[in-house]
N, C-alpha and C positions, 0 to 999 in steps of 0.2 A: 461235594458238600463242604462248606464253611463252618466252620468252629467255631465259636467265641464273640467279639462282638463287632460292630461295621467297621470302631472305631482304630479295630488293631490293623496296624501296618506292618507286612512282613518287610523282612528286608532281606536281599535276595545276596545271598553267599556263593563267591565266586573263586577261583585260585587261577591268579596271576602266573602261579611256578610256572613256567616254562622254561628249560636246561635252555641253557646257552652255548651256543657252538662254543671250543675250546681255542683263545686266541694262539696262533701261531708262539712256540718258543715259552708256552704258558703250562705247567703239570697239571695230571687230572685233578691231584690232590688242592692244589691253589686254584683251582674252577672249583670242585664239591663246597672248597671254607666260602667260597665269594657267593655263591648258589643260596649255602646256607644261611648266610649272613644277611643276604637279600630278604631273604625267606622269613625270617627272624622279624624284619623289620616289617613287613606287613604280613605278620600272622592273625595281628588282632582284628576284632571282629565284635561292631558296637550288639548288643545285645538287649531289647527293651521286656519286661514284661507287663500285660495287660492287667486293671483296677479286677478281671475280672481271675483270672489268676490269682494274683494277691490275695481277693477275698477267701477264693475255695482253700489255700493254704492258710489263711488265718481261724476258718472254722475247725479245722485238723488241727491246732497247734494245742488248745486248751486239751484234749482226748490223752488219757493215757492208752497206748495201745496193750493188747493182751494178746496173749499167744498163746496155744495150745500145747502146751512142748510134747505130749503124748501122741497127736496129732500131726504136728511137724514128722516125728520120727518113725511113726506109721508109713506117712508118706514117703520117706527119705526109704525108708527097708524095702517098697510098694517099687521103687522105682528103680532101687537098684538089680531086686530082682527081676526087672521086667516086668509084673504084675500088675503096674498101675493101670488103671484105664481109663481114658479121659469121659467125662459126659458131655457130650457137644449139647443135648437140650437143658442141664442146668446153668450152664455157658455160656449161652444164649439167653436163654430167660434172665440170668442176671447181667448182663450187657445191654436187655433193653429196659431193665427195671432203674438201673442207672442212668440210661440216657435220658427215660422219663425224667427222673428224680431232676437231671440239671436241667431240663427245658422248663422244669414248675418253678426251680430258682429264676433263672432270666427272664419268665415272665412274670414273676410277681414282687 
């Protein structure tokens, strides 16, 4: 299943590293600096994001969020002792209540 919208292009991330045999008369340590040096140079990696993306974080940006800190810390004691328990049907239900929510954005 496809995410987002026709117009996004992935672009497909690849690593060239591959060690190089060590030349004759040459130290490991002056192969790893030339390896890494290599490496360094095509690390980058162009990165686009979609009009559709953009949007959904510009709807969040206006929102102060709120926290429950009594909540939070329920949870953090819940889990340290082992006691939490997860609900896989509210987990669900709210994973397709979201899904809905973004397929009524991109169609309307």
């Amino acid at each position: 299943m496809k995410i987002g919208q026709p117009s996004d292009n992935p672009i497909p991330v690849s690593s060239n590293a591959t060690p190089a045999p060590p030349k004759s008369g040459q130290s490991p340590a002056a192969t790893a600096t030339a390896t890494a040096a290599k490496n360094a140079q095509s690390a980058g990696v162009a990165v686009t994001v979609s009009t559709l993306a953009r949007s959904l974080g510009a709807d969040k940006a206006g929102e102060a969020s709120v926290i429950d800190a009594k909540k939070v810390a329920s949870v953090r004691s819940a889990i340290e002792q082992g006691t939490f328990v997860v609900n896989a049907e509210a987990i669900a239900d709210k994973l397709l209540a979201n899904a809905q929510e973004m397929l009524k954005r991109t169609t309307s």
